[in-house]
C-alpha positions in Angstrom: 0.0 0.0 0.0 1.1 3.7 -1.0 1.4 6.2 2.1 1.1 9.4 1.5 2.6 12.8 3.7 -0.6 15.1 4.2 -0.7 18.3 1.5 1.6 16.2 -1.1 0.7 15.8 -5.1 -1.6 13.5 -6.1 -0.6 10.3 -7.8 -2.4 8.7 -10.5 -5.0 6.3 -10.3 -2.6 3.2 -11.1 -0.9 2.9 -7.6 1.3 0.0 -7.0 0.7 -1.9 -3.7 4.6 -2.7 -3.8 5.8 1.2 -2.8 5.7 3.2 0.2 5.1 6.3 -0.8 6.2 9.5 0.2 6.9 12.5 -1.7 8.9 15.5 -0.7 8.3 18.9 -2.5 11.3 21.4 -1.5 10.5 25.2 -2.7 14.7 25.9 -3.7 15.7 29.5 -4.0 18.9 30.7 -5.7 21.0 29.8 -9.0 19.7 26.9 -10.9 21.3 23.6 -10.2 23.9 21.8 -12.4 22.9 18.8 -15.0 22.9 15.2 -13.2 25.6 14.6 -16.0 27.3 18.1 -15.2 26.3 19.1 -18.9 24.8 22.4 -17.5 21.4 20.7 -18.7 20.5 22.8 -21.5 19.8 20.6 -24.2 18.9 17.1 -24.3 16.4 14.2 -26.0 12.7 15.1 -25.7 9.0 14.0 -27.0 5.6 15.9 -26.6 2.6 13.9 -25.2 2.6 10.2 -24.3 5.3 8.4 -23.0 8.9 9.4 -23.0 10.8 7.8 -25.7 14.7 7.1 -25.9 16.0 8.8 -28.9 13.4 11.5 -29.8 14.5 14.6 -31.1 16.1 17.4 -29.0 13.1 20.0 -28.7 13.8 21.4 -25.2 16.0 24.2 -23.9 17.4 25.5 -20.6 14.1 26.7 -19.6 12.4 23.5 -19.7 12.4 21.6 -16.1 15.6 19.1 -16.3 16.9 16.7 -13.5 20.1 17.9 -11.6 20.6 15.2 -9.3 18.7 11.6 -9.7 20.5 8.8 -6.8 18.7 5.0 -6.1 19.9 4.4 -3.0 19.6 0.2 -1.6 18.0 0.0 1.8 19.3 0.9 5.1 17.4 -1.7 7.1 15.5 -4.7 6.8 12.3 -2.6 7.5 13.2 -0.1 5.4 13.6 -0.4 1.9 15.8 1.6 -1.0 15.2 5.5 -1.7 15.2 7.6 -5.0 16.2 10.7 -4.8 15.5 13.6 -7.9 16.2 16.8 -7.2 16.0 19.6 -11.1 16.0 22.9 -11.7 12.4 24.5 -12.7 13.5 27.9 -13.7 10.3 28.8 -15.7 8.0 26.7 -12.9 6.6 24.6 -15.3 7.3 21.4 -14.1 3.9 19.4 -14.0 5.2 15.8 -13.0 7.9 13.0 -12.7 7.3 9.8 -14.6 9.4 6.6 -13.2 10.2 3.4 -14.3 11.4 0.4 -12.8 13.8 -1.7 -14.7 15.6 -5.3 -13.7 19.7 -5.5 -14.5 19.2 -5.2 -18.5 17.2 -1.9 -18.9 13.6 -4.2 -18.8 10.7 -3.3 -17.0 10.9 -5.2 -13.9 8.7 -7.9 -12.6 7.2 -7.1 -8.8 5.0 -9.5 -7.5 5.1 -8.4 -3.7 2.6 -10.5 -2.5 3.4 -13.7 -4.5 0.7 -14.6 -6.2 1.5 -14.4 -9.6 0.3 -11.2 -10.5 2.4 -8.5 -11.5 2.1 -4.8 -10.4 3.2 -1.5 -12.8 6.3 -1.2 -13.4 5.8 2.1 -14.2 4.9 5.5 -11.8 3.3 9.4 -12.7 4.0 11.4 -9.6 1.6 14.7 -10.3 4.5 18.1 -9.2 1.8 20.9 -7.6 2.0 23.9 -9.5 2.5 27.8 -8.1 6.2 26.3 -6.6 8.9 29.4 -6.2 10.5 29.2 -9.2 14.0 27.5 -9.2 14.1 23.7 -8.2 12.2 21.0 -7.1 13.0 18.0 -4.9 10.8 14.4 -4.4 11.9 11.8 -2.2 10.2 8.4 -3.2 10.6 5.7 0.0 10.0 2.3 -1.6 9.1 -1.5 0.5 11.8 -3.7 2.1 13.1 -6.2 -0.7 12.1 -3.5 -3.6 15.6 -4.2 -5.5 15.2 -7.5 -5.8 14.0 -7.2 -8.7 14.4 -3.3 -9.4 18.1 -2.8 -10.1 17.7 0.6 -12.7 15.6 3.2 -12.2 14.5 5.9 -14.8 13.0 9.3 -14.6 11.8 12.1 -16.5 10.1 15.0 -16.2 7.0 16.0 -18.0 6.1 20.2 -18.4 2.6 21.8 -17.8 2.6 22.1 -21.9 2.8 18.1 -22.0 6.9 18.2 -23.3 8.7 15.8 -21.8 11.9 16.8 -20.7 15.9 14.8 -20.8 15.3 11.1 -19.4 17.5 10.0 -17.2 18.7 6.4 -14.9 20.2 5.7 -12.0 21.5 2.2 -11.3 21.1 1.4 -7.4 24.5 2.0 -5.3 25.3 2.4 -1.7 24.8 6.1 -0.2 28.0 7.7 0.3 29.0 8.1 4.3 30.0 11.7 5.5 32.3 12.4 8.4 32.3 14.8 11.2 33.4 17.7 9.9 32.6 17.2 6.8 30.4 18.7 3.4 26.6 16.9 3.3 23.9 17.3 1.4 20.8 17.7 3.1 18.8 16.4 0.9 20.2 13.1 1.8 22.2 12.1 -1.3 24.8 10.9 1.5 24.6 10.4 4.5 26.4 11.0 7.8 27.9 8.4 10.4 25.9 7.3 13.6 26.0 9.9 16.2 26.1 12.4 13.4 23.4 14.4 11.4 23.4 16.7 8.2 22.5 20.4 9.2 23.9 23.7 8.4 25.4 25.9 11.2 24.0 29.4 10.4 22.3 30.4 7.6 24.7 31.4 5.5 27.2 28.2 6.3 27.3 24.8 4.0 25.7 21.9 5.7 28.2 19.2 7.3 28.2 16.4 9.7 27.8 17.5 13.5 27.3 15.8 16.8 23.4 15.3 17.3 24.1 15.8 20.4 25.7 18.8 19.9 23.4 19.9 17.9 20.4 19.2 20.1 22.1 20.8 23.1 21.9 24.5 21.3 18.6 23.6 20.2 17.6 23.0 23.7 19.3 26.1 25.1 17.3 28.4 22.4 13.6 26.6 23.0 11.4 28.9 25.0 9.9 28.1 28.1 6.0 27.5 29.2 5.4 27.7 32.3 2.2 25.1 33.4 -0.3 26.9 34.9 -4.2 26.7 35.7 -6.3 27.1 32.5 -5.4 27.4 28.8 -2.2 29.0 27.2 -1.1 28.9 23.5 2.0 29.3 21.7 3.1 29.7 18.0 5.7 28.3 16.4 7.3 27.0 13.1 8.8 23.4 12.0 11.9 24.2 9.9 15.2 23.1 9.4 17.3 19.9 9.4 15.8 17.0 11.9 17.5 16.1 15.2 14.6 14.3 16.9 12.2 11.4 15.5 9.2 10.2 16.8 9.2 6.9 19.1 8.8 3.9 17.3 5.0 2.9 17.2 4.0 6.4 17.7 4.0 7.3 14.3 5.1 5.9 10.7 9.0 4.9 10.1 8.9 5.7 6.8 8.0 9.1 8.0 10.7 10.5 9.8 13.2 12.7 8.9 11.2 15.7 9.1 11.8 19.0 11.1 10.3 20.0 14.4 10.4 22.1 16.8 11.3 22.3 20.9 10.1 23.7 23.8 10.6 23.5 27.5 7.8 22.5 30.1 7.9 23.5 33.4 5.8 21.8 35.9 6.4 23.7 39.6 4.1 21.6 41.5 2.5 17.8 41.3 -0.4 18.6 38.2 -3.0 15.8 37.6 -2.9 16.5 33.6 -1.4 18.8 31.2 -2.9 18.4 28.3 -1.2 19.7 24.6 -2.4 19.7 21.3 -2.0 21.8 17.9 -5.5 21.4 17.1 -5.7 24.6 15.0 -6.3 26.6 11.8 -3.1 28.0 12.3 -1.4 24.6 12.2 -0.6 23.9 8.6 1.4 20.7 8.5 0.6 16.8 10.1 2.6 17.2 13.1 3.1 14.5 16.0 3.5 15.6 19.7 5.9 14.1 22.4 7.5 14.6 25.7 10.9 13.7 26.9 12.0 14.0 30.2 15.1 16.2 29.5 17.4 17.0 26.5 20.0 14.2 26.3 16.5 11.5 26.3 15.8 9.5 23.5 13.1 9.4 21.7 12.1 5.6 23.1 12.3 7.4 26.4 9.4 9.9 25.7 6.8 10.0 28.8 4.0 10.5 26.2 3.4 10.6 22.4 0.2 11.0 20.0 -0.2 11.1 16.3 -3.9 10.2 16.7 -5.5 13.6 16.1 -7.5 14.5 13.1 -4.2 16.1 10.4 -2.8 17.9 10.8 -3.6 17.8 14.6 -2.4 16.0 17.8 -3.3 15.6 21.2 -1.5 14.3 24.0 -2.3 14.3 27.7 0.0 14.0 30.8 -1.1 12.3 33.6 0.1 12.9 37.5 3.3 15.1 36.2 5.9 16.1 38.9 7.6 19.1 39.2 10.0 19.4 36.8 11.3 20.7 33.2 10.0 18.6 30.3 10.8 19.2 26.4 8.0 19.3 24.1 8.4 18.4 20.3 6.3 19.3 18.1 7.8 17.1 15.1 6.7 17.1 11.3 5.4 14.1 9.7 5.7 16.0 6.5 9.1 16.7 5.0 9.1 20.8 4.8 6.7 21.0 8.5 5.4 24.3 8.5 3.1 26.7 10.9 1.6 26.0 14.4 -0.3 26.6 17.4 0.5 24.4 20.7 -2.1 24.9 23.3 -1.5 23.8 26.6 -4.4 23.2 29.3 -4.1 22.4 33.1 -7.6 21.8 34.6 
């Protein structure tokens, strides 16, 4: 079955039950991205309407969308399965969508019977791009099932214009992620990846992303969160979800094939035994699907949160403490969608 992030693009009717799916739209500013081939991605083989076709002539230009990056990752985990990874340039916005294919070792569609009964599923994929995107790039993120490259070794891509052009098609054959150091260059759209006790995130605005300490990096971010103090009847505070990830939901709380996305912290002080404390970002104001938990202190993990919910109605959650102590608790307000967003935390004491 296909999951989808809340507020992604459709897909077309013709889902395959084989892929988890979930899309991640990134609104780029600055220059244009290079080619995936480092051509500069100006010209390259086109056809209008249909399907793409090897070979057709060379009808598009520099202002056509065109693929910078394009990676097939194999899986990280046995639960987890590979990742594709496209990231173009869009300098005329125009891109309308992304049409995959899924080949076995000698360029053929594969065959993907999941559930083995004999019956195979597409081996083809139309992911619909919204329109109204800032102009400049575009980034999608597709998460396939555990076991996917058995059978799918190549993948193909190519991008389709709101005038019906197809754009430069282009493979990727599947390949370990390269593995970043401390200290050193990222990309933080995940085209590598950092060691364990590391994470991808830029220091500063106007600094390059690199490897750092998570626990470095959720120290400062734990200094910097503001502080609510609990107190009799309702309070509310707004914030925003940006930036790179340094916390996950707990496992069970909410989907693994969703993490990954940003959040944001803040610090709950409890000054006297409380019965409940309730929080939720049940809200017009909160714009993205969001998950809500509690740790007892910074350096906690995630599997040692005192309460989590992803229950609510989306983009909504709702968790209630019960008999809290006095004490300082974090709050995370994490995003189950890739870019998070806008949102309003309420917090009610009885």
């Amino acid at each position: 079955m296909f999951l989808r992030r809340a507020k992604t693009p459709s897909l077309h009717l013709a889902l395959v039950s084989w892929l988890s799916y979930l899309l991640w739209l990134v609104a780029c500013s600055g220059s244009p991205l290079g080619s995936a081939d480092g051509s500069g991605g100006e010209t390259g083989n086109a056809s209008s309407g249909g399907k793409p076709e090897a070979g057709a002539p060379s009808t598009w230009t520099k202002t056509m969308p065109s693929i910078a990056n394009f990676a097939y990752f194999s899986g990280t985990s046995s639960t987890i399965g590979p990742r594709i990874l496209v990231r173009g340039n869009d300098p005329s916005t125009r891109i309308s969508s992304l049409h995959f294919e899924f080949l076995d070792a000698e360029g053929k569609p594969a065959v993907i019977d999941p559930d083995g009964d004999g019956a195979s599923e597409s081996a083809e994929l139309d992911v619909d791009v919204p329109a109204g995107q800032p102009q400049g790039a575009f980034f999608v993120a597709l998460q396939s099932a555990p076991r996917f490259d058995e059978t799918v070794q190549i993948v193909a891509v190519t991008p389709r214009d709101t005038s019906a052009n197809w754009g430069e098609r282009k493979m990727a054959f599947i390949t370990s992620m390269p593995l970043r150091a401390e200290g050193q260059d990222c990309d933080a759209d995940g085209f590598d990846s950092c060691t364990t006790g590391t994470m991808c995130t830029a220091n500063g605005a106007t600094e390059s992303p690199r490897c750092m300490s998570i626990a470095v990096v959720r120290s400062s971010r734990c200094n910097g969160a503001p502080v609510i103090v609990a107190r009799s009847g309702a309070q509310s505070v707004s914030g925003e979800a940006a930036g790179t990830s340094a916390w996950d939901a707990p496992s069970g709380c909410a989907s693994d094939e969703r993490r990954g996305g940003p959040e944001s912290t803040y610090w709950l002080r409890v000054t006297s035994e409380t019965p409940s404390i309730t929080l939720t970002t049940a809200s017009n104001k909160t714009n993205f699907d969001t998950v809500v938990y509690v740790l007892p202190s910074c350096t906690a993990e995630p599997q040692d949160a005192l309460g989590c919910n992803d229950d609510g109605e989306p983009p909504s959650s709702t968790l209630t403490l019960r008999d809290v102590h006095p004490g300082s608790y974090l709050v995370v307000v994490d995003s189950l969608d890739a870019k998070g967003g806008s949102f309003e935390l309420r917090v009610t004491v009885p």
